[in-house]
C-alpha positions in Angstrom: 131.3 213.6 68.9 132.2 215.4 66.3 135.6 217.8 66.8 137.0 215.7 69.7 139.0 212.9 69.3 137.7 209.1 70.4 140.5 207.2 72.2 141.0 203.3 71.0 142.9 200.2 72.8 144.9 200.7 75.7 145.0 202.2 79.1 143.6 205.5 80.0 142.8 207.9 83.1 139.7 209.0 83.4 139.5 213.0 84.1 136.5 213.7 84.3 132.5 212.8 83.3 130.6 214.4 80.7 127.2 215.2 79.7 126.3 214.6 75.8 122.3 214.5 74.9 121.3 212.1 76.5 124.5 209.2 77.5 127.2 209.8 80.1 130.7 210.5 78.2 134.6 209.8 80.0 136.5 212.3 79.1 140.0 210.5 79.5 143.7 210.5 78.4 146.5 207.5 77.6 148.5 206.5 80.4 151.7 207.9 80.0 150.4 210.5 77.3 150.1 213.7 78.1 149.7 215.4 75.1 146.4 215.2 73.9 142.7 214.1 75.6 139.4 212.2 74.1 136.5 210.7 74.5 135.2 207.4 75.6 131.1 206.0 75.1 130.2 205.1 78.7 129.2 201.3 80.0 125.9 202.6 80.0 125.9 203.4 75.8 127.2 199.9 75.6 124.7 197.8 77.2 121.6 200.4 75.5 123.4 199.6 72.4 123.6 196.1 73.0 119.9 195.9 73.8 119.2 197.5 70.6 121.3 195.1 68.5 120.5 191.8 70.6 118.7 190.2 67.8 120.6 190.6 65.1 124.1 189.4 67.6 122.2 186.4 68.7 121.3 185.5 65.3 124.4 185.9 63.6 126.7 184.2 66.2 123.7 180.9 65.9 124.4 181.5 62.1 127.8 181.6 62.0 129.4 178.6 60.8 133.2 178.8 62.5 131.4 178.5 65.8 128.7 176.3 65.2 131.4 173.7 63.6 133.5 173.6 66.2 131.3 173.0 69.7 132.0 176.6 70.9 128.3 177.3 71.3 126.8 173.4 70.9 126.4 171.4 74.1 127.7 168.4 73.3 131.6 167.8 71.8 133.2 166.0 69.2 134.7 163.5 71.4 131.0 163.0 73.1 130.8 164.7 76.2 127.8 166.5 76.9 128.2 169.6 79.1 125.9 171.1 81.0 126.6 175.6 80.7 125.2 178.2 83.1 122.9 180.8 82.1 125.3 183.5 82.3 124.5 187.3 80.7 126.3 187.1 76.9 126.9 191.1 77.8 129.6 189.8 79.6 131.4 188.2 77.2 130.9 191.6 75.0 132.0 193.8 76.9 134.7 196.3 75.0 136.5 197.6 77.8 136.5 197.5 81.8 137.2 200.1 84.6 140.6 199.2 86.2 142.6 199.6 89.4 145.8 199.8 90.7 146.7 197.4 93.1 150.2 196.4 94.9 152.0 193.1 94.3 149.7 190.2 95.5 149.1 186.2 94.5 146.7 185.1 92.7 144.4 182.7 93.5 143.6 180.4 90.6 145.5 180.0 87.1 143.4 178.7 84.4 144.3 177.4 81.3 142.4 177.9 78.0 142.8 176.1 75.1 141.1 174.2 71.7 141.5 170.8 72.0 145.1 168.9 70.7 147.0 172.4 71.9 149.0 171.1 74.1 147.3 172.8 77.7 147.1 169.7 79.7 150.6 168.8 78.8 151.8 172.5 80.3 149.7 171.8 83.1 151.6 168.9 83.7 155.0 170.6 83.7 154.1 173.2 86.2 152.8 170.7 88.8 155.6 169.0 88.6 157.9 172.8 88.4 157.0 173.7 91.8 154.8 171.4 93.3 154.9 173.8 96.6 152.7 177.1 95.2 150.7 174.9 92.4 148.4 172.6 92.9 145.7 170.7 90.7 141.9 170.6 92.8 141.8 168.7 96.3 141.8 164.8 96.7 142.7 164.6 93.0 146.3 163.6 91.6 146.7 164.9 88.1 145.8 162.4 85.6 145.1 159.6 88.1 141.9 160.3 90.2 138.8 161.2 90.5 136.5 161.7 93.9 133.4 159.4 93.6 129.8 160.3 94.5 126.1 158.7 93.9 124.8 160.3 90.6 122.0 161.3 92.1 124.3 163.6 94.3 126.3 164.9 91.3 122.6 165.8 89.9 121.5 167.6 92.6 124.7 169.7 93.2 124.5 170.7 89.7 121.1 171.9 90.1 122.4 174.1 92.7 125.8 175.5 90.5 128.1 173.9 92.5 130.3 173.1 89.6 132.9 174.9 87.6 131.9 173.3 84.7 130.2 169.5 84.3 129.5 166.6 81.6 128.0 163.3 80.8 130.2 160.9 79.2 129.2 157.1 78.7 126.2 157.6 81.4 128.4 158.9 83.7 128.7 162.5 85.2 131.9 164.7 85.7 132.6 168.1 87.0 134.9 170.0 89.0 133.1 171.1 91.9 134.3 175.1 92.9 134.7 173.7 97.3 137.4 171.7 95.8 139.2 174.5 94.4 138.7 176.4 97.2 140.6 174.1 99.6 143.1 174.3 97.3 143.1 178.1 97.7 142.9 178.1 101.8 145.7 176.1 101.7 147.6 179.3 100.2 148.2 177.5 96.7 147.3 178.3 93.4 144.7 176.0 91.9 145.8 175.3 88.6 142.6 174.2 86.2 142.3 173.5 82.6 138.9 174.3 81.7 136.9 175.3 79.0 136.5 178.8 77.9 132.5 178.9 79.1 134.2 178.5 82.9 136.1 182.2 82.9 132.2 183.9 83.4 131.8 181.4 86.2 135.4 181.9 88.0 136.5 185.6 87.0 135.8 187.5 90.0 136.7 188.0 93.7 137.0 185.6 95.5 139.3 183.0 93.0 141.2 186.0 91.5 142.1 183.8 88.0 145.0 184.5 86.2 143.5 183.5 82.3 146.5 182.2 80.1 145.2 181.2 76.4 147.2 178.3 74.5 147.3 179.1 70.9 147.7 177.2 68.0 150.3 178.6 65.1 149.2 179.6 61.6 147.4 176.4 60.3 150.0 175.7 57.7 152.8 175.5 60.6 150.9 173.8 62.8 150.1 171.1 60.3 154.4 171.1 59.7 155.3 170.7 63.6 152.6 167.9 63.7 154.3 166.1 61.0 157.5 166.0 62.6 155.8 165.0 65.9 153.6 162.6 64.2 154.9 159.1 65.8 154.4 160.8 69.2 151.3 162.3 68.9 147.0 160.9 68.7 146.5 160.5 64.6 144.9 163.5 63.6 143.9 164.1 60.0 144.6 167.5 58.0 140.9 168.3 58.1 141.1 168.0 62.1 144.1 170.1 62.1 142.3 172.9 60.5 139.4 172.4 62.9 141.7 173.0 65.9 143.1 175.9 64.5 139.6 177.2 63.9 138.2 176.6 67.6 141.3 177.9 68.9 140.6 181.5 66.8 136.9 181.5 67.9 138.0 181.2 71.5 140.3 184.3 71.0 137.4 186.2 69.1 134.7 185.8 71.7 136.7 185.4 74.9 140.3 187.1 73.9 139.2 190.5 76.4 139.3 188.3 79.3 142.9 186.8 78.8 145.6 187.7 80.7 148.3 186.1 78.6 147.9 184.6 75.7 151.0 182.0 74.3 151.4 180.5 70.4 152.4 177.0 71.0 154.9 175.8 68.8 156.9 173.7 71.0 155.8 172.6 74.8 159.2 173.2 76.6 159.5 176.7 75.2 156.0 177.7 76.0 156.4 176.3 79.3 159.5 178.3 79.9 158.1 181.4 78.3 155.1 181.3 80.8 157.7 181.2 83.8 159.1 184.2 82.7 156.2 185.7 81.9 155.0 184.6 85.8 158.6 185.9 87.3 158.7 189.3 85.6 155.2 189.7 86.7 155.5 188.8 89.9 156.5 191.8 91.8 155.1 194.4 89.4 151.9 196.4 90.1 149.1 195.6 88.6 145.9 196.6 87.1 142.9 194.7 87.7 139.0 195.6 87.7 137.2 197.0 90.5 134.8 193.5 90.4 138.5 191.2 90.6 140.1 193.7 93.3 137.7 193.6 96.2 137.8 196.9 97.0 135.9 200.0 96.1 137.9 202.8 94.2 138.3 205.4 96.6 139.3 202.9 99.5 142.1 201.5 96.7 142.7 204.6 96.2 143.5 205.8 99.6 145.3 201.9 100.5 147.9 202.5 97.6 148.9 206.2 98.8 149.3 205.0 102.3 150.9 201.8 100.8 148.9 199.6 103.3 147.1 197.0 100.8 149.6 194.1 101.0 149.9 191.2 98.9 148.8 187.7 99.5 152.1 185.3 100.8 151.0 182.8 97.8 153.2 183.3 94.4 151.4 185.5 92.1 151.4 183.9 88.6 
């Protein structure tokens, strides 16, 4: 590659392909930059390079103490719950960049919250059910906070066997999930299912058919975040400063493994103003175009392509968050 220029972080058109020894090459330009073109490694350089390298990635994420600490990559929690993950491909998670599309206006299907624990997500939550209780809604036969939809255990058992669950857990001898039909009622209904899950859920829900819009909760700069639970302390589940620092930790190994994926990510320093921030965020958003891979849109590229110039791919009539 030497002589031509390598382009890093943002949005780029692809102008045409490339043939260098032996790995396919994007030749490609900035959006709105006309000045200049570079080069891109292909998908295909990633994943031979990822192969390559496999060994020494697994071994340093097992090794590495800010995950291992903090349950990102251990299956069972600090507060006890074991959970049950998917084999999913850890390419996935990896992956530097991703083709996009353009698409028209359109609502999407799920909004999922990520966050460390003690952030503050399930209190958000909370205020946009209640905001507008007419687009958003929490999974089917469940009121937020107050019920859950009993089955035999043996059931739950066998359903998980099968990956019928967004994510699952055993607390106390007893099994939890959220079962992916319920969210899909939700969805048929022309609502947006609004879930609070952990961060191991986006490679199970991130594609087609539940469309999620990711928003990461993020704590402050440990030092501030240690100050605004001071104030707050009377109010708030005693915590100690050596807790603190461990939420702060998760919460920036979440960003460094999953950060790609998220659509939006909020600090939150106080819940109201976080809240409000995301409606704007949601209302600005709302009736902009928008780029999305080719595995989220539905749609091959050419037929986008030709349903954008003719202006005949319409959004969905639920609000796009």
């Amino acid at each position: 590659l030497q002589g031509r220029s390598r382009l890093v972080a943002g949005l780029i058109f692809l102008i045409k392909i490339q043939r260098f020894l032996l790995m396919a090459l994007f030749k490609a330009r900035k959006v709105d930059e006309w000045s200049s073109s570079g080069l891109i490694p292909s998908i295909s350089l990633q994943k031979s390079t990822h192969d390559c390298k496999s060994g020494v990635c697994e071994n340093g994420l097992q090794e590495s103490k800010s995950f291992e600490s903090y349950g990102i990559l251990q299956s069972k929690l600090l507060n006890g719950i074991t959970l049950f993950h998917r084999k999913t491909p850890r390419l996935k998670s990896l992956q530097i960049y991703e083709e996009l599309v353009k698409l028209c206006p359109y609502g999407r299907r799920t909004l999922v919250l990520i966050a460390a624990r003690g952030v503050g997500r399930r209190t958000i939550k909370s205020h946009l059910l209640r905001h507008d209780p007419e687009n958003f809604a929490t999974k089917a036969t469940e009121r937020e906070g107050r019920e859950y939809h009993f089955v035999s255990y043996h059931y739950m058992k066998e359903e998980m066997e099968n990956e019928k669950f967004l994510e699952c857990g055993e607390l106390n001898g007893k099994l939890y999930g959220t079962k992916l039909d319920s969210i899909k009622e939700v969805i048929k209904k022309g609502q947006v299912c609004v879930l609070d899950c952990g961060p191991q859920a986006i490679n199970v829900i991130r594609n087609r058919e539940f469309m999620p819009y990711i928003v990461f909760i993020d704590t402050p700069p440990y030092e501030e975040f240690k100050h605004i639970y001071n104030i707050h302390r009377d109010s708030l589940r005693p915590r100690t400063d050596e807790e603190l620092k461990q939420i702060c930790l998760e919460s920036q190994a979440i960003k460094n493994i999953y950060g790609h994926l998220f659509d939006l990510t909020l600090v939150n320093r106080n819940t109201e103003i976080t809240f409000r921030r995301y409606l704007e965020e949601w209302r600005r958003r709302r009736y902009e175009a928008v780029l999305l891979t080719e595995c989220l849109s539905g749609y091959p590229w050419f037929l986008i392509q030709e349903f954008w110039a003719r202006g005949t791919l319409k959004g969905r009539s639920s609000v796009a968050v």
